[in-house]
mmCIF file of the N, C-alpha and C atoms, coordinates in Angstrom:
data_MODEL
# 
_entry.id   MODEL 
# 
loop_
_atom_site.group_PDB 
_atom_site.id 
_atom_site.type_symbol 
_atom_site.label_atom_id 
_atom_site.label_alt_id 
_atom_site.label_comp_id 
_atom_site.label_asym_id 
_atom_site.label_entity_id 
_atom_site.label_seq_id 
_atom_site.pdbx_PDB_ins_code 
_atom_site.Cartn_x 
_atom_site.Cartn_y 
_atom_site.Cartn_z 
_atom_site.occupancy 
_atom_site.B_iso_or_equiv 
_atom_site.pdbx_formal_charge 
_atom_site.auth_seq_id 
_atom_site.auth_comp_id 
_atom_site.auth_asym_id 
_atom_site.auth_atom_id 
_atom_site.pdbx_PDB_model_num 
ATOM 1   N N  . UNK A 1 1  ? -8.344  18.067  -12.934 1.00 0.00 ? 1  UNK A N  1 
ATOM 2   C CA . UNK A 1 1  ? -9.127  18.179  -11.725 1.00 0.00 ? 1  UNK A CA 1 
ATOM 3   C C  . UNK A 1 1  ? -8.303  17.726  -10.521 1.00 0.00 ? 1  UNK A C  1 
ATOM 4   N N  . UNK A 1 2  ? -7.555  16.729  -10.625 1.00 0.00 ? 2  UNK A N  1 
ATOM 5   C CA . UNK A 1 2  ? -6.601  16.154  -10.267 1.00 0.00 ? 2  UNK A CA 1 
ATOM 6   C C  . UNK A 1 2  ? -5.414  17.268  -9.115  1.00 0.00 ? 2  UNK A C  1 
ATOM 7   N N  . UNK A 1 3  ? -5.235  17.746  -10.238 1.00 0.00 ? 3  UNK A N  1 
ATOM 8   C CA . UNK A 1 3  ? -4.016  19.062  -10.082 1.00 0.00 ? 3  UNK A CA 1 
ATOM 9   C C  . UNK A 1 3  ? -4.744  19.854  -9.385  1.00 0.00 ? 3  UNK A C  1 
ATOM 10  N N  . UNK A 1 4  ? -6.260  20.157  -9.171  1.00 0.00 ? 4  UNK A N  1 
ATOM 11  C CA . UNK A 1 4  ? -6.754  21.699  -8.689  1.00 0.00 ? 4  UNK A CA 1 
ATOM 12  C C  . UNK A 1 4  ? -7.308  21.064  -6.881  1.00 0.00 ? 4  UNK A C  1 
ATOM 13  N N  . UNK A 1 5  ? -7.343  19.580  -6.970  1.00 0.00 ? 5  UNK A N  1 
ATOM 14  C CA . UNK A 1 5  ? -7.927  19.360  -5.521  1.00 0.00 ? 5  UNK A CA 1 
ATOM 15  C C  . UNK A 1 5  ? -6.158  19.427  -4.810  1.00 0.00 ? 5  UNK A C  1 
ATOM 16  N N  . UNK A 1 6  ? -5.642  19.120  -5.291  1.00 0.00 ? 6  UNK A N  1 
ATOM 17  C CA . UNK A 1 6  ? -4.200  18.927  -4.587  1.00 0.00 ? 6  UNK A CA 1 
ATOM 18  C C  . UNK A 1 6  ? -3.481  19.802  -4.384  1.00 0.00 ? 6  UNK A C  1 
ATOM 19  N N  . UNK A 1 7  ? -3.868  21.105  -5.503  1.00 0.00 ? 7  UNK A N  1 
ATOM 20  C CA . UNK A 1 7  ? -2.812  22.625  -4.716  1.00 0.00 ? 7  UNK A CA 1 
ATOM 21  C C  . UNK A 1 7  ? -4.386  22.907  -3.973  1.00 0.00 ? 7  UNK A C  1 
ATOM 22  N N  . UNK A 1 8  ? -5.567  22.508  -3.836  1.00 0.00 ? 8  UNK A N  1 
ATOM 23  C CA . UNK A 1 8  ? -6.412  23.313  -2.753  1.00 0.00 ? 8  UNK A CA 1 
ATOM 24  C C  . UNK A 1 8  ? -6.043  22.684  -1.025  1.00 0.00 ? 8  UNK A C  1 
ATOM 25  N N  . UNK A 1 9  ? -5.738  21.235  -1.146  1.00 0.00 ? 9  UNK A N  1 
ATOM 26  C CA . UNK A 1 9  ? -5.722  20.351  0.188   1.00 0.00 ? 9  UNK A CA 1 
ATOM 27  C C  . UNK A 1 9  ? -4.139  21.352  1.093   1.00 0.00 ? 9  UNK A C  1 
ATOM 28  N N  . UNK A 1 10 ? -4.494  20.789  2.504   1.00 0.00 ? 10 UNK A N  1 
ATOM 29  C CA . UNK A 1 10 ? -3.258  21.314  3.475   1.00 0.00 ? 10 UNK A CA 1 
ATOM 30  C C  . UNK A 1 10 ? -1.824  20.767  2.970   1.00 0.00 ? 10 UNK A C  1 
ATOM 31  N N  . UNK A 1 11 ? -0.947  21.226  3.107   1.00 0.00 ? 11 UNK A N  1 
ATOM 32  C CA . UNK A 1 11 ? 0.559   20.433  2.736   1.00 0.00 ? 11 UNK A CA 1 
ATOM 33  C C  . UNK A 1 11 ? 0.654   19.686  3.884   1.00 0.00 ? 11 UNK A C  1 
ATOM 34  N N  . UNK A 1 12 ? 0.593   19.981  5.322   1.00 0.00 ? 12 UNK A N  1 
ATOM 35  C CA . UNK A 1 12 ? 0.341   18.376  6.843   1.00 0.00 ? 12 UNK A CA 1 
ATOM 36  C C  . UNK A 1 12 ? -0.058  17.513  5.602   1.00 0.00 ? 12 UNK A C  1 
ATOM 37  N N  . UNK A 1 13 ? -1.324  17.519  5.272   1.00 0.00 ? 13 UNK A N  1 
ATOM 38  C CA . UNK A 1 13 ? -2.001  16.046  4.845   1.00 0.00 ? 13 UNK A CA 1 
ATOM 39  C C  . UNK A 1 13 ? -1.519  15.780  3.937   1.00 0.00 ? 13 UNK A C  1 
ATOM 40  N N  . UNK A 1 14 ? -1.089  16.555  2.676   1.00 0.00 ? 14 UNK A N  1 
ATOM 41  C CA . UNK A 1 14 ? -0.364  15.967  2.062   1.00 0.00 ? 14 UNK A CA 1 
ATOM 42  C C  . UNK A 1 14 ? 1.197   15.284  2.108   1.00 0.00 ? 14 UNK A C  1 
ATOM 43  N N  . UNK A 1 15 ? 1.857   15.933  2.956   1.00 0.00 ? 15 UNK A N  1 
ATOM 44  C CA . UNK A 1 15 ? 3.409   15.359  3.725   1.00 0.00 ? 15 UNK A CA 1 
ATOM 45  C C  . UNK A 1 15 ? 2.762   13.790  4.440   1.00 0.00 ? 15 UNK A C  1 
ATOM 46  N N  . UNK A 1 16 ? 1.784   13.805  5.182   1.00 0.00 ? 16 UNK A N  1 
ATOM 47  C CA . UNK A 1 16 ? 1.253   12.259  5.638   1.00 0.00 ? 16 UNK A CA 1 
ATOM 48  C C  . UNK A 1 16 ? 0.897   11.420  4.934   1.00 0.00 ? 16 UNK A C  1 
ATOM 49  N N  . UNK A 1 17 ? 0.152   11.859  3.717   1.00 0.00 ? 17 UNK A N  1 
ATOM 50  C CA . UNK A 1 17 ? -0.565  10.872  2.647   1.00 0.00 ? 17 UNK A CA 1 
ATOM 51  C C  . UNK A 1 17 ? 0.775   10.141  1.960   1.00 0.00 ? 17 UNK A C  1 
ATOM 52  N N  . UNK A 1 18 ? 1.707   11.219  1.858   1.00 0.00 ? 18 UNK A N  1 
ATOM 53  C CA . UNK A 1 18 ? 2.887   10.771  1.088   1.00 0.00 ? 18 UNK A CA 1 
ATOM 54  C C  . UNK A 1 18 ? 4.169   10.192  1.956   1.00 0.00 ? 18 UNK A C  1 
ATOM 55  N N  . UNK A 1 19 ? 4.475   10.214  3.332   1.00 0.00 ? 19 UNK A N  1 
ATOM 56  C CA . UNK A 1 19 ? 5.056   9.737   3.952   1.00 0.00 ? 19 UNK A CA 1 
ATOM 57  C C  . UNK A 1 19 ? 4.229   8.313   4.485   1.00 0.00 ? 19 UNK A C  1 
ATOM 58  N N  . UNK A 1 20 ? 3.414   7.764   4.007   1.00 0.00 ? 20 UNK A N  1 
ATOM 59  C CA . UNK A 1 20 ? 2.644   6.560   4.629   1.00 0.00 ? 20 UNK A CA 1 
ATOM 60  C C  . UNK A 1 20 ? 2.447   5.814   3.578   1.00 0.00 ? 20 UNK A C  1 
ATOM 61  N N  . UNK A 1 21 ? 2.482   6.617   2.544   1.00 0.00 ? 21 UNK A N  1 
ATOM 62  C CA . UNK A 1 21 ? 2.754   5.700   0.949   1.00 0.00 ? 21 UNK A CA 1 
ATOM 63  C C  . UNK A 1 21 ? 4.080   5.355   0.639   1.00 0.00 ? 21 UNK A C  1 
ATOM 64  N N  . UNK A 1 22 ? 5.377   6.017   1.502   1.00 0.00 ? 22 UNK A N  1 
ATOM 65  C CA . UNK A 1 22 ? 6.287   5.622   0.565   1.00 0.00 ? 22 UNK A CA 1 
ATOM 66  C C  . UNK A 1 22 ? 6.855   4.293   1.649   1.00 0.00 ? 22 UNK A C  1 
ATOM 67  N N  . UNK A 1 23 ? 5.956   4.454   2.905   1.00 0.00 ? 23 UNK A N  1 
ATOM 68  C CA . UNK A 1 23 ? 6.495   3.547   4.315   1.00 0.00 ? 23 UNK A CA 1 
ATOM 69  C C  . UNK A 1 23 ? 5.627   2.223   3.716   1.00 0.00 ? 23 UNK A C  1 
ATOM 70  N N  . UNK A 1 24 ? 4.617   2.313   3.443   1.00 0.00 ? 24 UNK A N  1 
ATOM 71  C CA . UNK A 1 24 ? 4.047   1.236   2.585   1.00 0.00 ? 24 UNK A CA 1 
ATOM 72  C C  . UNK A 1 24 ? 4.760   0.453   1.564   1.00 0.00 ? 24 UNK A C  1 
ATOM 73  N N  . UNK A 1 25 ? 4.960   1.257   0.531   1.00 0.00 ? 25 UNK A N  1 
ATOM 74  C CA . UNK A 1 25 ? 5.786   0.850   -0.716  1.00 0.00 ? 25 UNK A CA 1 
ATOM 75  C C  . UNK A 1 25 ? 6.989   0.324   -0.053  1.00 0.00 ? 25 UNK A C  1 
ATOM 76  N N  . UNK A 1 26 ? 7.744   0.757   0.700   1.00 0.00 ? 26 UNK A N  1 
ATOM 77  C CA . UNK A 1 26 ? 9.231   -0.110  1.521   1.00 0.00 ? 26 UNK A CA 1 
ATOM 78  C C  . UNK A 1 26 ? 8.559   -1.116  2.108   1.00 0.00 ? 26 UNK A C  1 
ATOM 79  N N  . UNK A 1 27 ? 8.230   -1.221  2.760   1.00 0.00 ? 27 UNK A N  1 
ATOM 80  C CA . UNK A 1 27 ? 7.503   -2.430  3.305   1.00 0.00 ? 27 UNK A CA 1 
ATOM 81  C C  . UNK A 1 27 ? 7.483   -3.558  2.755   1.00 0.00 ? 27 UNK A C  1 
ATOM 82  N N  . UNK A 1 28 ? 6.632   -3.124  1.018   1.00 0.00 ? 28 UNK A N  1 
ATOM 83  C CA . UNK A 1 28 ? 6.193   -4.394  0.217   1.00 0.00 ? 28 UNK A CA 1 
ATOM 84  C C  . UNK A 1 28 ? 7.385   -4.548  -0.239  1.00 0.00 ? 28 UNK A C  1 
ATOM 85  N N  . UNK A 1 29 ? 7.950   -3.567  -0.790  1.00 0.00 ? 29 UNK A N  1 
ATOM 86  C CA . UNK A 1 29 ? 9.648   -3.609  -1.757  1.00 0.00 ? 29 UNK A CA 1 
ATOM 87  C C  . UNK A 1 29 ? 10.398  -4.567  -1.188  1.00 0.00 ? 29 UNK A C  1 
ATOM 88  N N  . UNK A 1 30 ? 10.607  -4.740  0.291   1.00 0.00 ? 30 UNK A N  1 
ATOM 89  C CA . UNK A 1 30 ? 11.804  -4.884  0.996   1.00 0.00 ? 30 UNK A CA 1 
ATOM 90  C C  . UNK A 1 30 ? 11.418  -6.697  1.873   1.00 0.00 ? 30 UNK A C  1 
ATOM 91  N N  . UNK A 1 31 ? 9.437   -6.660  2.273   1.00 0.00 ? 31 UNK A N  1 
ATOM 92  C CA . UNK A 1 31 ? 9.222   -7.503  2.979   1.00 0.00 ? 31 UNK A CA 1 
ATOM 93  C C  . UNK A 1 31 ? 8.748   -8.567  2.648   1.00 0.00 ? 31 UNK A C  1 
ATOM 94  N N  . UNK A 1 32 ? 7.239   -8.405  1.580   1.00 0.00 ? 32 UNK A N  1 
ATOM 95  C CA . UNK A 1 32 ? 6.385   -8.711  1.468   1.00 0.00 ? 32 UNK A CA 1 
ATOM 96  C C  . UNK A 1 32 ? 7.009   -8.887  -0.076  1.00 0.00 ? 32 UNK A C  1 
ATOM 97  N N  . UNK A 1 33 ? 7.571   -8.608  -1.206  1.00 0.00 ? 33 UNK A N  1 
ATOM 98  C CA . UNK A 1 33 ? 7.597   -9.386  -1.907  1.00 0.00 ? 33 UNK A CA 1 
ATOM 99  C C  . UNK A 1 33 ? 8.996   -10.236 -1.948  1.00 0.00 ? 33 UNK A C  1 
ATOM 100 N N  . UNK A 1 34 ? 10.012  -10.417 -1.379  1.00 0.00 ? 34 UNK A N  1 
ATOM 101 C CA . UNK A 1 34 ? 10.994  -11.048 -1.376  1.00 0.00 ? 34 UNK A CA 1 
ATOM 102 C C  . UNK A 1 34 ? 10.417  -12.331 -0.833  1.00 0.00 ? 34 UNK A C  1 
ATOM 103 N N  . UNK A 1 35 ? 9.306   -12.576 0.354   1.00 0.00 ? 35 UNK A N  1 
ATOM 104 C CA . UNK A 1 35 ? 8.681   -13.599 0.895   1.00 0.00 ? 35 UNK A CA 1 
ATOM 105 C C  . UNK A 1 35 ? 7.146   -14.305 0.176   1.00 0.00 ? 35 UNK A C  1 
ATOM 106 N N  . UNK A 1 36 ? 7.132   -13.667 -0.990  1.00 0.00 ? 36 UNK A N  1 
ATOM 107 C CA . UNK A 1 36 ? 5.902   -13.874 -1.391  1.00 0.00 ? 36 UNK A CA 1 
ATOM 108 C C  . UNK A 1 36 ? 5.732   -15.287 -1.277  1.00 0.00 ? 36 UNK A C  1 
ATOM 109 N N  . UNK A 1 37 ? 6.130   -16.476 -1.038  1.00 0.00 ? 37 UNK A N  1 
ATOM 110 C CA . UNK A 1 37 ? 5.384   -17.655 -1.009  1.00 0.00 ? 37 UNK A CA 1 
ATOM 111 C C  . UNK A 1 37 ? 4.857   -17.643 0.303   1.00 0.00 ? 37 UNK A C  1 
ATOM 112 N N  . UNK A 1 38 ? 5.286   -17.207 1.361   1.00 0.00 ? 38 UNK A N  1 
ATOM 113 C CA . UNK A 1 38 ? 4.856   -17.115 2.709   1.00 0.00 ? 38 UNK A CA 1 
ATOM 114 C C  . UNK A 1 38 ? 4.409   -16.153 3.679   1.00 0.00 ? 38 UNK A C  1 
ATOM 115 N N  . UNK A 1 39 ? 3.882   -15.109 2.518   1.00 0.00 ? 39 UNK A N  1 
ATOM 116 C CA . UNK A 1 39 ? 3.662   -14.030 3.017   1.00 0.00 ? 39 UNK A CA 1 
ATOM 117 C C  . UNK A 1 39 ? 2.666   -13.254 2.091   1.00 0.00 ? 39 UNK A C  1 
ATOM 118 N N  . UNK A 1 40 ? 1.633   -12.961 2.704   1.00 0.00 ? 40 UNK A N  1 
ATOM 119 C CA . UNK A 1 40 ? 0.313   -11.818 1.782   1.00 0.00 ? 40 UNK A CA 1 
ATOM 120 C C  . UNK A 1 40 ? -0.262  -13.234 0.733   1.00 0.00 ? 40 UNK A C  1 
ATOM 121 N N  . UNK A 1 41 ? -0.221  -14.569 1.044   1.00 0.00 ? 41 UNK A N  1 
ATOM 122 C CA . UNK A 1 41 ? -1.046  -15.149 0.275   1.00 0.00 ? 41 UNK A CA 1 
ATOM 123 C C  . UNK A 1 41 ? -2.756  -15.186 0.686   1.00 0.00 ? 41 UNK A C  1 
ATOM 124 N N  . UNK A 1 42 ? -3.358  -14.499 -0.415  1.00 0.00 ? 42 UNK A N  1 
ATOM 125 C CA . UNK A 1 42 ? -4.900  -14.858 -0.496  1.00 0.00 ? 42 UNK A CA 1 
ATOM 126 C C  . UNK A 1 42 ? -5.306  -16.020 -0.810  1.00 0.00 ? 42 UNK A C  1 
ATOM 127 N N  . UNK A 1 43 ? -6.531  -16.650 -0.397  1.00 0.00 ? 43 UNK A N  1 
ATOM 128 C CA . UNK A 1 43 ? -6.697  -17.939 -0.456  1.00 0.00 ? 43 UNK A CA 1 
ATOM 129 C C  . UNK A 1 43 ? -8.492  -17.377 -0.845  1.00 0.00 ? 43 UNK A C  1 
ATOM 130 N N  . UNK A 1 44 ? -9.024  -17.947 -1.547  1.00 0.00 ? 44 UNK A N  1 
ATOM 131 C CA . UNK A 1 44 ? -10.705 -17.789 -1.560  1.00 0.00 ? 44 UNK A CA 1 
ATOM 132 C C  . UNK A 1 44 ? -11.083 -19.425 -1.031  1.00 0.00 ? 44 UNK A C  1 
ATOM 133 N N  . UNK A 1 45 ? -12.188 -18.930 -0.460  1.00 0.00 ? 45 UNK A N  1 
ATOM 134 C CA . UNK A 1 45 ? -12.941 -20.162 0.004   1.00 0.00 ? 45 UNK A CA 1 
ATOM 135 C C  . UNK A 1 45 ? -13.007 -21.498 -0.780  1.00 0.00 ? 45 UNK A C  1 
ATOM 136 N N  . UNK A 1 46 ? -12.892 -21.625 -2.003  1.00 0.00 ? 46 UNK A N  1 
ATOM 137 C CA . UNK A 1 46 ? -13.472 -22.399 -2.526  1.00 0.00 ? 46 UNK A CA 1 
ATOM 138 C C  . UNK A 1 46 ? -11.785 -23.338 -3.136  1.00 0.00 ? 46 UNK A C  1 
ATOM 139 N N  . UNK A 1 47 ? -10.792 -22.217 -2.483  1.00 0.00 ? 47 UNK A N  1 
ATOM 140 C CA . UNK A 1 47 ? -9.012  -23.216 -2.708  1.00 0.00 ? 47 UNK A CA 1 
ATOM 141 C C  . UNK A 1 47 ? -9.055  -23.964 -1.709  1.00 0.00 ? 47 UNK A C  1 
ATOM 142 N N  . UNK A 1 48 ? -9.399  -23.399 -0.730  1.00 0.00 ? 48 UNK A N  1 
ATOM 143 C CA . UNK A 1 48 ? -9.213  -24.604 0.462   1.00 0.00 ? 48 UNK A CA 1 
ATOM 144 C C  . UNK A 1 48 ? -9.858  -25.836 0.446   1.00 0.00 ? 48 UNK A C  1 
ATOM 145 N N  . UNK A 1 49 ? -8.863  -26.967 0.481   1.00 0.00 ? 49 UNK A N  1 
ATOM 146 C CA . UNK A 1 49 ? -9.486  -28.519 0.758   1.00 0.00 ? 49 UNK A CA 1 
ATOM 147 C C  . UNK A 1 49 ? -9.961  -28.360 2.486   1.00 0.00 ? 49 UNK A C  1 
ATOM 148 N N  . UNK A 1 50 ? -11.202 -29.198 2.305   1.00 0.00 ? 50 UNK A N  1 
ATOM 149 C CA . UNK A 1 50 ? -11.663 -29.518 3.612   1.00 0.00 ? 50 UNK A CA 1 
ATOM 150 C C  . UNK A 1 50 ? -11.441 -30.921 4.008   1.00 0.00 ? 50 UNK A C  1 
# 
């Protein structure tokens, strides 16, 4: 089903969907996990000391 929505969609949207995924993926590759102690940490309410 997969295969039949994706040869029906425009190739624009698909060239964007896939040029914004791979600018993403560099991003994390290159930014966000080399810094992971100081960077993209989630915290839930209930880690934080008050």
């Amino acid at each position: 089903m997969l295969g039949y929505v994706l040869t029906q969609l425009d190739l624009t949207a698909l060239a964007w969907t896939a040029g914004i995924t791979v600018v993403a993926s560099l991003y994390w590759v290159f930014y966000l996990r080399p810094r992971q102690d100081s960077r993209w940490i989630i915290t839930l309410p209930e880690d934080q000391q008050s």
